[in-house]
C-alpha positions as CSV (number, residue, x, y, z in Angstrom):
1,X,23.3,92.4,51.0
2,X,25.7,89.7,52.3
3,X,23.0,87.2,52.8
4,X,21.6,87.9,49.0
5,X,24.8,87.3,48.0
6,X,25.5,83.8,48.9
7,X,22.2,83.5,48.3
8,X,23.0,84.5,44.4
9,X,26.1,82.1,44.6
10,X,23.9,79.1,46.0
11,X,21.4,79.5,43.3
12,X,24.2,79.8,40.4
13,X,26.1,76.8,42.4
14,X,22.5,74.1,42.2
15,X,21.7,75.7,38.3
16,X,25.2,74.6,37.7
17,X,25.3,71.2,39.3
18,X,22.3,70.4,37.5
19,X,23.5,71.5,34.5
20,X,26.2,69.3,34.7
21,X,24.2,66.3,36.4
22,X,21.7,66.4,33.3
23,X,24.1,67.8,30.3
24,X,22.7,65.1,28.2
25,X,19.0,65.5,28.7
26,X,19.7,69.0,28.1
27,X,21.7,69.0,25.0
28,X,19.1,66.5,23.6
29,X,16.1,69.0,23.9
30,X,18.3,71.5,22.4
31,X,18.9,69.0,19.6
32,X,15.5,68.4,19.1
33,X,13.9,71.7,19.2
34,X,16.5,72.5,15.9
35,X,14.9,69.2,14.1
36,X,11.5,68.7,15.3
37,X,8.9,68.4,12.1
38,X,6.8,71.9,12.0
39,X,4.0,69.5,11.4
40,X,2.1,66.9,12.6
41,X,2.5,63.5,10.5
42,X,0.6,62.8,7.3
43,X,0.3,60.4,4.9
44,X,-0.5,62.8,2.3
45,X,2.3,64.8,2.6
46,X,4.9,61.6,2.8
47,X,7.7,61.3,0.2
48,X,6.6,58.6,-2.9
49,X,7.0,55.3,-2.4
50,X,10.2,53.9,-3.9
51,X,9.4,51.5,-6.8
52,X,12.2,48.5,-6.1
53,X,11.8,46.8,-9.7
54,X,14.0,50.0,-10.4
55,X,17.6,49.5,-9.6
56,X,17.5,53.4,-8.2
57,X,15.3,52.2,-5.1
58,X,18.5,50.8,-4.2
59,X,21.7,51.9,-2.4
60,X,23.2,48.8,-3.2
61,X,22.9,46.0,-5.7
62,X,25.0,43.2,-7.1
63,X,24.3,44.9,-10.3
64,X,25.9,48.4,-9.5
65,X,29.3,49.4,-8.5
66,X,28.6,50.9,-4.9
67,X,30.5,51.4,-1.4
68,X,29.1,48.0,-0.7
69,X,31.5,46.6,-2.8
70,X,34.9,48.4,-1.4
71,X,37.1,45.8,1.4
72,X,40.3,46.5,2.6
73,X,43.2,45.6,0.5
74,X,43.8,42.2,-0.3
75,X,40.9,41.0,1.2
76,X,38.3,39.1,-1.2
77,X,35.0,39.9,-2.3
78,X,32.0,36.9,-2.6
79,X,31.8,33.6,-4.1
80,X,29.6,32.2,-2.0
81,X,25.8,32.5,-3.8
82,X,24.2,34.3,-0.9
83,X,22.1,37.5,-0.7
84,X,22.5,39.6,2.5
85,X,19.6,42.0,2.5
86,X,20.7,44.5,4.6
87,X,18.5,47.7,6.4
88,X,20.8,50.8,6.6
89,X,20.0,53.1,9.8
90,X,19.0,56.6,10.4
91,X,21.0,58.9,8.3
92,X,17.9,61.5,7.7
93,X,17.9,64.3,10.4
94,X,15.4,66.3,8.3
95,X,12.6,68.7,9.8
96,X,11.0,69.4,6.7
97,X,9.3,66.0,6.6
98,X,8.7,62.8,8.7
99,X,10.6,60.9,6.0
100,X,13.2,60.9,4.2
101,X,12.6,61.6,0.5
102,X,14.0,59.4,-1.9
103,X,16.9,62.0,-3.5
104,X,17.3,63.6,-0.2
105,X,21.3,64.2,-0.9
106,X,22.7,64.7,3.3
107,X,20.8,61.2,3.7
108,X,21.7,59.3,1.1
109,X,25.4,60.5,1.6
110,X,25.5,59.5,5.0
111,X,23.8,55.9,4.0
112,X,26.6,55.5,1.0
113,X,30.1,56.8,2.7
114,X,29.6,55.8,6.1
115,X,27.4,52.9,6.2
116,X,27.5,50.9,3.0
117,X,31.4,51.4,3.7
118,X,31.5,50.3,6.9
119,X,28.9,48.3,7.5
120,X,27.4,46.3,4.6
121,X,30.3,45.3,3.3
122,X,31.5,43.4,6.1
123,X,29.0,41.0,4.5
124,X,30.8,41.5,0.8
125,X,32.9,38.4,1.5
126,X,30.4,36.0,2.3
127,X,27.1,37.4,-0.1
128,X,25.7,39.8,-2.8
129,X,24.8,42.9,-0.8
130,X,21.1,43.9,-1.2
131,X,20.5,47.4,0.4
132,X,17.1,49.1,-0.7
133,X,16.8,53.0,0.0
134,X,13.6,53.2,1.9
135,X,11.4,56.2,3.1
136,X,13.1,56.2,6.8
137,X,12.0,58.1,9.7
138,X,13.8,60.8,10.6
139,X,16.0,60.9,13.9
140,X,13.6,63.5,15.8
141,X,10.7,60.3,15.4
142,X,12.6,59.1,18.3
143,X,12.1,61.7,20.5
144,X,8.4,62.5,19.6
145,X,5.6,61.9,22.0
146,X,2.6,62.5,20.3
147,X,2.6,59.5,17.9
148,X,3.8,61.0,15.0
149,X,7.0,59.2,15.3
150,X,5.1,55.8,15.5
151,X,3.5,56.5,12.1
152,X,6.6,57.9,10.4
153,X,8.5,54.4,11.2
154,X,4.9,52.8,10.2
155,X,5.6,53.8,6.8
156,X,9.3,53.5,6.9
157,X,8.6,49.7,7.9
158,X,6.0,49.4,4.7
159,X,9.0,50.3,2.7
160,X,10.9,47.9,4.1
161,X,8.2,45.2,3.7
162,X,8.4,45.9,-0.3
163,X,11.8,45.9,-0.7
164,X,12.1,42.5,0.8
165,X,9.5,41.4,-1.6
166,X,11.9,42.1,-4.3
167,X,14.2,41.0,-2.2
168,X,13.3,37.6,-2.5
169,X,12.1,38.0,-5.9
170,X,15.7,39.4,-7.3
171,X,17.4,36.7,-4.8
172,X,15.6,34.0,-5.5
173,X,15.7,30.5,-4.1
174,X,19.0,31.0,-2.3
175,X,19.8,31.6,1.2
176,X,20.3,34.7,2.7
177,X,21.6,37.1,5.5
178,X,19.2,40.1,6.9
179,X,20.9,42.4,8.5
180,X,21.0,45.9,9.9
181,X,21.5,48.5,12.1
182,X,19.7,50.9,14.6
183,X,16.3,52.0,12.7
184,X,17.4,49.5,10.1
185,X,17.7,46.9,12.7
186,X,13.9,47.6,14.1
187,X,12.6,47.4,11.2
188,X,14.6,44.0,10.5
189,X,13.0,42.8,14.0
190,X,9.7,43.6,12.9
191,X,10.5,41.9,9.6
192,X,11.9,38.9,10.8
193,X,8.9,38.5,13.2
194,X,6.2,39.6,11.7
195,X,7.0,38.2,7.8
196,X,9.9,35.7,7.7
197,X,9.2,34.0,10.6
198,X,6.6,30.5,9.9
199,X,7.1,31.9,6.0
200,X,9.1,30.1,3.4
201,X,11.6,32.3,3.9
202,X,12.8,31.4,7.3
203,X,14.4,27.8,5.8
204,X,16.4,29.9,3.3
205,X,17.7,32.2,6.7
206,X,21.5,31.9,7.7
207,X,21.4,34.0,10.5
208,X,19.9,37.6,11.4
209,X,22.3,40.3,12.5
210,X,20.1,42.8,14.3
211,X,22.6,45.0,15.8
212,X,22.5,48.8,17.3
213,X,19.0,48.6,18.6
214,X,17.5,47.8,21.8
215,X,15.6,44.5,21.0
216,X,14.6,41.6,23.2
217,X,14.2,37.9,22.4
218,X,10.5,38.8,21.7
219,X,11.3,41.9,19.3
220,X,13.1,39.2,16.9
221,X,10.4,36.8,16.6
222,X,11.0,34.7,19.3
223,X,13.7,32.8,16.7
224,X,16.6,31.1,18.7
225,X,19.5,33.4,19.6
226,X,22.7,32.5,18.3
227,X,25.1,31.0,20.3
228,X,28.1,29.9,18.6
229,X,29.9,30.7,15.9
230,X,28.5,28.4,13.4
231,X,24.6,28.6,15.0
232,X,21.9,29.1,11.9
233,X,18.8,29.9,11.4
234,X,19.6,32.1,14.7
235,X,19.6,36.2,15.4
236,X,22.5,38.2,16.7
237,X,22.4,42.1,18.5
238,X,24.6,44.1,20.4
239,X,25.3,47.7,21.6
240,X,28.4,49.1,22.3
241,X,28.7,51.4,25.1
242,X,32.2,53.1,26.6
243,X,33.4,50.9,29.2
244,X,30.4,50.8,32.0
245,X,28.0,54.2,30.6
246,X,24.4,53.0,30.5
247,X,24.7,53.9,26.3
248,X,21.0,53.2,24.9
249,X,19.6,51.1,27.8
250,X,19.5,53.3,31.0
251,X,16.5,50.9,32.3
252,X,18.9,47.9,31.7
253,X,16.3,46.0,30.0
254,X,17.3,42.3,29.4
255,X,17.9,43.1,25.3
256,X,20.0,40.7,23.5
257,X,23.3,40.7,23.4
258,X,26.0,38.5,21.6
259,X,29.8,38.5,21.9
260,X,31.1,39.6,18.5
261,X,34.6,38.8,19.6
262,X,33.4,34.7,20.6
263,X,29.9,34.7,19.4
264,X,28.2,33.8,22.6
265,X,25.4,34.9,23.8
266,X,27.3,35.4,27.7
267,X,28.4,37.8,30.1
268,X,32.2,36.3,29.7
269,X,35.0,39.0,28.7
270,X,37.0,38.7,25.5
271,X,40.2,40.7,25.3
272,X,41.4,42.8,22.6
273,X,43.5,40.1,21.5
274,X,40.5,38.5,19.6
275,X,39.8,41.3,17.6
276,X,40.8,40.4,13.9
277,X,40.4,44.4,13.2
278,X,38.9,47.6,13.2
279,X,38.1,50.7,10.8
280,X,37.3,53.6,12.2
281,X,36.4,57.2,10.9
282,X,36.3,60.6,12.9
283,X,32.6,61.3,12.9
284,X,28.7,60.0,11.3
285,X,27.8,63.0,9.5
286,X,30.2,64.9,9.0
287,X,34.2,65.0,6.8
288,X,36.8,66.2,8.8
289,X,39.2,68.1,7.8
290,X,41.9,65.7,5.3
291,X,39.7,63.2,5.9
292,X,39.6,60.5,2.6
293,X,35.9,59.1,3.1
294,X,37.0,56.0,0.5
295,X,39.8,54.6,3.5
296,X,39.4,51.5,5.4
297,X,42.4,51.2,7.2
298,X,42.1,48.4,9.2
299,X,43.7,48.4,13.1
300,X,43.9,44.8,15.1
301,X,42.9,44.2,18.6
302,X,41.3,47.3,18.8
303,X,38.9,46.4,21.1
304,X,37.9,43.9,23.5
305,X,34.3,43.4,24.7
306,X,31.9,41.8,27.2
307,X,28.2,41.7,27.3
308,X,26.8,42.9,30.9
309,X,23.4,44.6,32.0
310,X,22.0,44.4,28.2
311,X,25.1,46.0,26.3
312,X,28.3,45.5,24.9
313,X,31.1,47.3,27.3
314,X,33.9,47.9,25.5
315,X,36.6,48.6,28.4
316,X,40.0,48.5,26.2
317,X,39.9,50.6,23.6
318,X,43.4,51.2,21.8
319,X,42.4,53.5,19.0
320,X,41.8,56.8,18.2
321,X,40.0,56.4,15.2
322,X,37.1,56.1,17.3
323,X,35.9,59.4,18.7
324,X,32.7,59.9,18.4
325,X,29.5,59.0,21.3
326,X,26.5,59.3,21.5
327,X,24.1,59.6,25.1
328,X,25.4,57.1,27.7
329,X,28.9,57.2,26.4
330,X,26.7,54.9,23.5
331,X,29.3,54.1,20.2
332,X,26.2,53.0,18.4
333,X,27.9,54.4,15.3
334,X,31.1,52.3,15.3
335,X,28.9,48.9,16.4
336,X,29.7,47.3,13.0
337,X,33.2,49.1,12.3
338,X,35.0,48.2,15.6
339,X,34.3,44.4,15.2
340,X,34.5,44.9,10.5
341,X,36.7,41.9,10.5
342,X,35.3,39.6,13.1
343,X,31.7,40.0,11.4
344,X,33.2,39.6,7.8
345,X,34.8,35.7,8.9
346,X,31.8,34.9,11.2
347,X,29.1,35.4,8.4
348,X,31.5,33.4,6.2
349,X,31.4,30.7,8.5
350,X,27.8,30.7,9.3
351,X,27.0,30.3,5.6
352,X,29.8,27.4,5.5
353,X,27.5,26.1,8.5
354,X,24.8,26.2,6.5
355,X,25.6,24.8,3.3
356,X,27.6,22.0,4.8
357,X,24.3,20.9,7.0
358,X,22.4,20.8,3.5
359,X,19.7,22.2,4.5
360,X,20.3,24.3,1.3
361,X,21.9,23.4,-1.8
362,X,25.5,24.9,-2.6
C-alpha cells in the first residue's frame, strides 16, 4: 500500500512537472480546440470579396474620419504627400469560417480601436493612411496542419493583392509607405516580393515596415534591408520578445531584425534613454474595466531594445501599461506601440530622405 503510494505521488509529481515544463503547448491546444473551423476550407463557402472602389472596403481612408487619424496631443498630422498603405493583422478569431467576413463586428473592432490607434497612425505624420479591410484568415489558420490554413491566407493574400490595386490607383503617382503587422505583415512580404518588386511601383517605395512576423531576407523580396535611419527603397522587421524568451522564433531562424530605437540592422543594445515614447493599453481584445479605448497617453524611455538570435529583446521595461504576452514571453501586440514615437519621426525622415534625393518629386 506504501509502495502504491509513492508510486501515486511520483506519477502526480512527473504529470505536474510536465504540466508546468509544457504550459504553453498545452494552453495552445486548449485554445485551439475552442476556435478550430468545424469545416474543412472552401472557396464556396468564403465571405464576398470586398469591392475597394467602395470607400466601406476600407478601415481607413484619407477621405473618412477614422482611428487612423487620432495622435497624441499636440503632435501633427501629415503634410507630406505620401500614401502609407498599411496591412492590419489578425484580429478575427472566428470558428464559423476560415475568414473573416466583411461586417464581422469583434474583428473589425479589434482592427479599428487597437490597431488603427496604435499602429497606423504612427504613420499619420508623415502620409495619408490607406488601410483596406480584407477577408483575413483567422488565428486558428496558424495552427492548422491539414492545409486549410494555407488556402484561407491564399485568399486573404488575393484581397490584399486588390486592394493594393486601388491602392495605387487612389494614390496615384506618389510615393508610398507599405506597412504592416503579423498576418498583415506576411501578406506585405508576399506583396512586396511577389508584385512591387521589378514593378513600377518599387521606384515610388520609401521604405517597407514589415514588422511582427517571422520573415527572412528572402520572404521580403530579396530588397535591401534598411540600415540607417534615412535608408530607402529598403525593408524593416522586428519582434519583440520579454527580455531573452524565444517569443515567435523558438528555432532562432536568422529573420530580420532592425533596431527601432537606432535603425540598424545589428546586434548592438540601445537603452531606454532613446525611446521618444510609448502608448500602451491593457490587453488586444479585450476593454478593461475604466479603460477609455480613445487614449494615447504617451510614456518616454519606456523601453530599450537589442536585436539578438532573430528578435527584439526588450530587457528594461519601465511601464506597466504593457501587460499582455503572448507564447515565448512574445509582445507581438505592443511591437508598434512600445516604439509609437520612434516609428512616427523615422518614417518622417525616410520620406525627407527620399524627396531630398529626387528620386521623386516633392
Amino acid at each position: 500500500m506504501k509502495r502504491a503510494l509513492l508510486t501515486l505521488v511520483a506519477i502526480l509529481a512527473i504529470a505536474g512537472l510536465g504540466a508546468y515544463l509544457f504550459r504553453e503547448q498545452l494552453m495552445l491546444a486548449a485554445i485551439a480546440s475552442q476556435i478550430a473551423p468545424a469545416h474543412d476550407f472552401d472557396p464556396a463557402l468564403a465571405p464576398t470579396a470586398p469591392d475597394y472602389t467602395a470607400d466601406s472596403a476600407w478601415a481607413a481612408l484619407p477621405s473618412i474620419q477614422d482611428p487612423s487619424d487620432e495622435s497624441p496631443d499636440d503632435i501633427p498630422r501629415a503634410t507630406a504627400d505620401v500614401g502609407v498603405f498599411f496591412l492590419h493583422p489578425t484580429s478575427f478569431f472566428g470558428k464559423g469560417n476560415w475568414n473573416q467576413p466583411q461586417d464581422h463586428a469583434g474583428a473589425n473592432w479589434i482592427t479599428d480601436n487597437r490597431v488603427l490607434r496604435h499602429q497606423a497612425s504612427t504613420f499619420n505624420a508623415c502620409c495619408e493612411v490607406f488601410a483596406p479591410r480584407y477577408r483575413q484568415a483567422t488565428f486558428y489558420a496558424y495552427l492548422d496542419e491539414d492545409g486549410n490554413g494555407e488556402q484561407a491566407l491564399d485568399l486573404a493574400y488575393s484581397d490584399v493583392l486588390a486592394a493594393f490595386e486601388a491602392f495605387v490607383e487612389r494614390n496615384g503617382d506618389r510615393p508610398f509607405i507599405l506597412a504592416g503587422h503579423s498576418q498583415g505583415s506576411q501578406h506585405g512580404a508576399r506583396l512586396l516580393r511577389e508584385r512591387i518588386k521589378g514593378s513600377p511601383e518599387q521606384a515610388h517605395m520609401v521604405a517597407a515596415y514589415l514588422v511582427g512576423f517571422a520573415l527572412d531576407a528572402s520572404d521580403m523580396g530579396n530588397v535591401p534591408i534598411c540600415d540607417a535611419p534615412t535608408d530607402t527603397g529598403c525593408a524593416i522587421g522586428w519582434n519583440a520578445v520579454d527580455g531573452d524568451r524565444a517569443g515567435l522564433n523558438p528555432d532562432g531562424r536568422a529573420i530580420v531584425c532592425v533596431n527601432p530605437l537606432s535603425w540598424r540592422h545589428n546586434d548592438e543594445h540601445v537603452d531606454n534613454t532613446q525611446n521618444l515614447g510609448g502608448i500602451g493599453y491593457p490587453s488586444y481584445n479585450e476593454v478593461a474595466e475604466g479603460e477609455d479605448v480613445t487614449a494615447m497617453d504617451v510614456e518616454a524611455q519606456v523601453a530599450d531594445a537589442r536585436c539578438t538570435g532573430g528578435n527584439l529583446q526588450v530587457s528594461d521595461l519601465r511601464s506597466e501599461a504593457f501587460p499582455a504576452r503572448m507564447l515565448g514571453g512574445s509582445m507581438h501586440v505592443y511591437d508598434y506601440s512600445l516604439y509609437y514615437l520612434n516609428i512616427r519621426e523615422n518614417a518622417l525622415q525616410r520620406v525627407a530622405a527620399f524627396q531630398a534625393a529626387q528620386r521623386y518629386p516633392r
